[in-house]
C-alpha positions as CSV (number, residue, x, y, z in Angstrom):
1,X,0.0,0.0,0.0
2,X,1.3,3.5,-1.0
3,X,0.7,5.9,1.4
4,X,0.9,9.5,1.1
5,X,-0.5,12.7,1.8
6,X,-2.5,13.1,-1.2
7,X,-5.7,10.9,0.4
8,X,-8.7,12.8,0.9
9,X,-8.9,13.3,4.8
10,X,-9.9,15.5,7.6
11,X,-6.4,17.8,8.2
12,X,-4.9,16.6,12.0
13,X,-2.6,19.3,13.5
14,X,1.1,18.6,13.9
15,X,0.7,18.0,17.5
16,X,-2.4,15.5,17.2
17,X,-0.3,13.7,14.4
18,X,2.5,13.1,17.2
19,X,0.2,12.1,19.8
20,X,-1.3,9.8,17.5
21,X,1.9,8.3,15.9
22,X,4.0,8.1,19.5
23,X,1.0,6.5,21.2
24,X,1.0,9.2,24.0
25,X,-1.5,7.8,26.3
26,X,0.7,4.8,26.3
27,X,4.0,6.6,26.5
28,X,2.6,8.3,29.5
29,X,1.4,5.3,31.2
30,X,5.0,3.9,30.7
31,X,6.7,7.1,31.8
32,X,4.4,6.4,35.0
33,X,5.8,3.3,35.6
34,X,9.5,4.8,35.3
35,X,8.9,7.3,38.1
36,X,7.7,5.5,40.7
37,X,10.6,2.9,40.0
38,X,12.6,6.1,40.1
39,X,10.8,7.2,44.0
40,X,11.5,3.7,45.0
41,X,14.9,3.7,44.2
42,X,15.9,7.1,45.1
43,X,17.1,8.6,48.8
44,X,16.6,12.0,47.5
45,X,14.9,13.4,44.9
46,X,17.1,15.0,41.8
47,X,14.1,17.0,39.9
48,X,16.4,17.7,37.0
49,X,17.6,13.8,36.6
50,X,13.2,12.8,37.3
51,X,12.8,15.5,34.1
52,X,15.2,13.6,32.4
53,X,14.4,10.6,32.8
54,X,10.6,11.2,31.9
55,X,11.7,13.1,28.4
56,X,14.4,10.2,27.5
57,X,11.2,7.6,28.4
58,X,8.6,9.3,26.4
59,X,11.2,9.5,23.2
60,X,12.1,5.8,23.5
61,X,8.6,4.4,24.0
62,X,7.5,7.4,21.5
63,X,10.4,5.5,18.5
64,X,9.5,2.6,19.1
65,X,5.7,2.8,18.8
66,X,7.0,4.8,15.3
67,X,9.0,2.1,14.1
68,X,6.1,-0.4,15.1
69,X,3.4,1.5,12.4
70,X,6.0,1.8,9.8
71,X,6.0,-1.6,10.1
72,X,2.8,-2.6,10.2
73,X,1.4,0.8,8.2
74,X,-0.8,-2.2,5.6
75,X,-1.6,-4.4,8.5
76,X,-3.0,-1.0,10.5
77,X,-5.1,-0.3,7.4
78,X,-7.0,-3.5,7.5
79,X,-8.4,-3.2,11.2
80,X,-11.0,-1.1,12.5
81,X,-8.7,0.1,15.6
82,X,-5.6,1.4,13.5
83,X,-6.8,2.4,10.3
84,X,-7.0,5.7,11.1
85,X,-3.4,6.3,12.8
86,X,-1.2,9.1,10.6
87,X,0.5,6.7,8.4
88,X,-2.7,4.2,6.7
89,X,-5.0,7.5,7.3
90,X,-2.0,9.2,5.0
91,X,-1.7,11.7,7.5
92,X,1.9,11.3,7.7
93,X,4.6,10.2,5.2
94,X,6.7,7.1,5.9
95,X,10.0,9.2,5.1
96,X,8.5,11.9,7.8
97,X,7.7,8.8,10.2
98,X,10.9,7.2,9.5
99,X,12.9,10.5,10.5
100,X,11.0,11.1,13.3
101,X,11.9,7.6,15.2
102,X,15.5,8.5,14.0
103,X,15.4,11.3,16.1
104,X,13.3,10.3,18.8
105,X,15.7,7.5,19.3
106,X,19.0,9.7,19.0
107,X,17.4,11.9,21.2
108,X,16.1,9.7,23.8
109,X,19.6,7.4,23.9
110,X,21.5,10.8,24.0
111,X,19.2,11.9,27.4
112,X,19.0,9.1,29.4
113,X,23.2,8.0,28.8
114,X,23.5,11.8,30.4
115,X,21.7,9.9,33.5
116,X,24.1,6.6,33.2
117,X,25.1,4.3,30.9
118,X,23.3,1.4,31.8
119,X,19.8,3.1,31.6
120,X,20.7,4.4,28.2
121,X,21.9,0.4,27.3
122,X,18.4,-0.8,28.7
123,X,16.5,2.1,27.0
124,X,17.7,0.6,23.4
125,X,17.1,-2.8,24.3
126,X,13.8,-1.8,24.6
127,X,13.4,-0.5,21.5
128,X,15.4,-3.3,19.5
129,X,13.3,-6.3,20.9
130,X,10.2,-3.9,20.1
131,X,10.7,-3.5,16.9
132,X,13.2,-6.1,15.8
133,X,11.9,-9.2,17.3
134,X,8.5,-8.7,18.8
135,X,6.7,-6.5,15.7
136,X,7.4,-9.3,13.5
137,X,7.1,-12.4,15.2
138,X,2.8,-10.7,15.8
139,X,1.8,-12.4,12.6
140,X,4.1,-15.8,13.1
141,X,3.0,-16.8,16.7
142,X,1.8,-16.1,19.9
143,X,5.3,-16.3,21.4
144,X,4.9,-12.4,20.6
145,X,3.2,-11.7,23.5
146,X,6.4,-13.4,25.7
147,X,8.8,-11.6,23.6
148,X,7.3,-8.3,23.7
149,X,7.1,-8.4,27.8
150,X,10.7,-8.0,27.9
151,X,10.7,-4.6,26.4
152,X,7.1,-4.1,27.9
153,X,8.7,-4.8,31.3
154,X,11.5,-2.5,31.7
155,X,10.2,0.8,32.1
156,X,9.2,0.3,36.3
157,X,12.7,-0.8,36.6
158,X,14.6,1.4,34.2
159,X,13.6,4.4,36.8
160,X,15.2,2.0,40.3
161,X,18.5,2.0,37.7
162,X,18.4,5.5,36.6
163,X,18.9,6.5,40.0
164,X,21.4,3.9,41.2
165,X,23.1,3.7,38.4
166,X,22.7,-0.4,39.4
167,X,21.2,-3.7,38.4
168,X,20.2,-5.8,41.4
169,X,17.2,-7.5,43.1
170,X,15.2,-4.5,43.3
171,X,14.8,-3.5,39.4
172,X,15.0,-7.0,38.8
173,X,12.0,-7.6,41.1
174,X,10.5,-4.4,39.4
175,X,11.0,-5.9,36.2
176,X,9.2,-9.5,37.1
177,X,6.0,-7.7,38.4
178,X,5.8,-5.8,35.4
179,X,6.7,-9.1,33.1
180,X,4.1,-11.4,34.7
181,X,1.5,-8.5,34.6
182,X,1.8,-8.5,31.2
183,X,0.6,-11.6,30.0
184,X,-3.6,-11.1,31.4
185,X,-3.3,-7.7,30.3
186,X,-2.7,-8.3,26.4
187,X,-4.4,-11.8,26.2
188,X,-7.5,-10.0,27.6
189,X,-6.8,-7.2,24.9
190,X,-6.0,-10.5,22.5
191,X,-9.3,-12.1,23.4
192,X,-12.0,-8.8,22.7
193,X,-10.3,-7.5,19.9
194,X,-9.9,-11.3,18.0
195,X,-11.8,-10.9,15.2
196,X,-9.9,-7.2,14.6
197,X,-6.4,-8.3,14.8
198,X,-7.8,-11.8,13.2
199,X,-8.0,-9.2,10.0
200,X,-4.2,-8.6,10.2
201,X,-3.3,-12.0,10.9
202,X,-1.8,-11.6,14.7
203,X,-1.7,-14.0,16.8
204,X,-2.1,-12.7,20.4
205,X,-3.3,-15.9,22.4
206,X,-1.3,-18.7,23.8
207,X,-3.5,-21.2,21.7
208,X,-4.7,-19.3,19.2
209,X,-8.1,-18.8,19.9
210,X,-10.9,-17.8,22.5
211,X,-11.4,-21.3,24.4
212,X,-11.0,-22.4,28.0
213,X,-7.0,-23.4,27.6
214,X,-6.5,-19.4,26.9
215,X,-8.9,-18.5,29.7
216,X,-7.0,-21.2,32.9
217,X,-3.6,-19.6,31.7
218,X,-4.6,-15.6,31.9
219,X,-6.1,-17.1,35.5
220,X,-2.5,-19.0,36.3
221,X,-0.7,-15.6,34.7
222,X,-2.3,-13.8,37.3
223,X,-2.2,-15.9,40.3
224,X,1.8,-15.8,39.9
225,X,1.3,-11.9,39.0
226,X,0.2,-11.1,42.1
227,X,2.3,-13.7,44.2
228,X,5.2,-11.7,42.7
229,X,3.9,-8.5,43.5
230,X,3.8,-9.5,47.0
231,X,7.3,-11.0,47.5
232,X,9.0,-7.7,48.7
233,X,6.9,-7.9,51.8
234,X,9.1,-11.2,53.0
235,X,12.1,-8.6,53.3
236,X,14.2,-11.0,50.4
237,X,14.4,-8.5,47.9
238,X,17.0,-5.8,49.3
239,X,16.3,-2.4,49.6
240,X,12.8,-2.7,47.4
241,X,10.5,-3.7,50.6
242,X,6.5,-3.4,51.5
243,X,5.2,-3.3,54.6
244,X,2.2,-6.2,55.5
245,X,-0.5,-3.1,55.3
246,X,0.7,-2.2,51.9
247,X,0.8,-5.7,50.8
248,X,-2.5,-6.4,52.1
249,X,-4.2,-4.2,50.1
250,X,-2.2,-5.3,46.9
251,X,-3.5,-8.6,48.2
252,X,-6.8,-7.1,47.7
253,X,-6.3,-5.6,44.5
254,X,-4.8,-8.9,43.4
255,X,-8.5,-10.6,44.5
256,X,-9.9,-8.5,42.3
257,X,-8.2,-9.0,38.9
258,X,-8.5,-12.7,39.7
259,X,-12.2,-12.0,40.2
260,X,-12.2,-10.8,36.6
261,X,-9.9,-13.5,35.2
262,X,-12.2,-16.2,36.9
263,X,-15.2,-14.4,35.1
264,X,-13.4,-14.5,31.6
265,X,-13.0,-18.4,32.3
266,X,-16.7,-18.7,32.9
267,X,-18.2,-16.9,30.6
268,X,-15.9,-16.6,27.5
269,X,-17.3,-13.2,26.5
270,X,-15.5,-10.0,25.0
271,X,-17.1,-8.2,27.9
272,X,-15.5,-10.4,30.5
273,X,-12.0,-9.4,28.6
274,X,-12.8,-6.3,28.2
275,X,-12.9,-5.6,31.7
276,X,-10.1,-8.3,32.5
277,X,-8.1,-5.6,30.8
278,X,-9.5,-2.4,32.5
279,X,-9.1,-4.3,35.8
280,X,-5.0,-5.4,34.9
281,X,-4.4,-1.5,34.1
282,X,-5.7,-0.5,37.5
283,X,-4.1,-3.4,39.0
284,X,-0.4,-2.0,38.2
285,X,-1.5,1.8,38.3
286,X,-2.6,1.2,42.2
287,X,0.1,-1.2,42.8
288,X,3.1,1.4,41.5
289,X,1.2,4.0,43.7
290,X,0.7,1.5,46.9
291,X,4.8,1.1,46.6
292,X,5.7,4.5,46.5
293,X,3.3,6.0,48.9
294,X,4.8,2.6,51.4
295,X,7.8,3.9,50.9
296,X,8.2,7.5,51.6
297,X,5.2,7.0,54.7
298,X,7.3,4.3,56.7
């Protein structure tokens, strides 16, 4: 498919374009998740390194969401969700899209190496296993969704490493929660939007299809989800630690996406997975805000 500018369609403003094409309610979400592991991590707050961090975060996640739609620009076209982003709406060129991930990930390597080294090293992992191995292995098998929670999972711990300029058993613990969390969250996103990403051949379940063998493993993803988000209160995982009122109410939280991964089992329905999905996005929202507010009130 040729796209260009030359399509007959609404004009978008420069700044809606780059919302659109970066994915900024996503980017956001995972420049969330790179502050708190920044609080976590941090015995005093450095404003200037926080600002950093959050502008070298946005451009990484921001290039690699732009690689992703040059990519899949044909694929986009063909499903009711995406076939309106810049690039299949011809809102955007390729070339323009193309130079804009260049710098966005120029920039965003260049920002967060003036933090440290290593978060700059993870920062470009994330975007090579993005866009090199978990992009293209969508329409090849469902081992996508394991690949892509590697880069997926980094984020809450890039912002424990940012700050210590260290990889340990914190960020590493970080990096598991975030990892396991994963795996309800887009096979609940998998399961309601089938028939749409069935269009563009992805395969986003473990067994390629809406049965009960999907539905017991998003319930044994997030049994182990939440057992891992609860490990720091056993004191085995360093400096990263939550007291048993804090983990209680994760506890809670944790009955509750269960809840909603127990009623996708039952009743099969894009509504149960639906709001599987909105429940594993409050999940690790409230969790990431449970550990920092733990933290800094003990």
């Amino acid at each position: 498919m040729s796209v260009s500018n030359s399509k007959s369609i609404p004009n978008q403003s420069l700044i809606g374009t780059f919302t659109e094409i970066t994915k900024f309610r996503l980017s956001v979400s995972v420049v969330f998740s790179s502050v708190a592991g920044y609080l976590l991590g941090a015995d005093s707050i450095d404003f200037f390194v926080l600002f950093l961090l959050c502008v070298g975060g946005y451009c990484m996640v921001g290039a690699s969401n732009v690689y992703n739609q040059i990519i899949e620009r044909d694929l986009d076209a063909l499903m009711d969700r995406t076939k309106n982003r810049p690039l299949p709406a011809g809102q955007m060129t390729v070339r323009s899209a193309f130079i804009l991930a260049i710098v966005l990930t120029v920039l965003g390597i260049a920002v967060l190496y003036s933090i440290n080294p290593i978060t700059a090293m993870f920062g470009a992992i994330s975007i090579f296993m993005y866009v090199s191995l978990y992009t293209p292995l969508k329409t090849k098998t469902p081992l996508s969704v394991f690949v892509g929670a590697f880069p997926g999972a980094i984020p809450f711990m890039l912002g424990w490493v940012a700050v210590t300029g260290e990889f340990g058993i914190e960020p590493g613990t970080l990096f598991m929660i975030q990892f396991f969390w994963q795996f309800p969250h887009f096979w609940a996103i998998g399961w309601f939007l089938y028939d749409d990403y069935k269009k563009a051949g992805f395969f986003m379940l473990p067994n390629g299809k809406r049965d009960k063998g999907t539905a017991i493993q998003v319930i044994l993803y997030t049994i182990w989800t939440v057992l891992i988000s609860l490990i720091p209160v056993l004191g085995i995982t360093g400096k990263l630690y939550l007291t048993p009122l804090s983990a209680s109410l994760i506890g809670v939280l944790g009955v509750g996406l269960l809840y909603y991964a127990i009623r996708l089992y039952k009743e099969k329905t894009s509504v149960a997975a639906k709001q599987l999905m909105l429940a594993s996005v409050s999940y690790i929202t409230l969790l990431q805000i449970i550990y920092v507010v733990d933290k800094f009130l003990r």
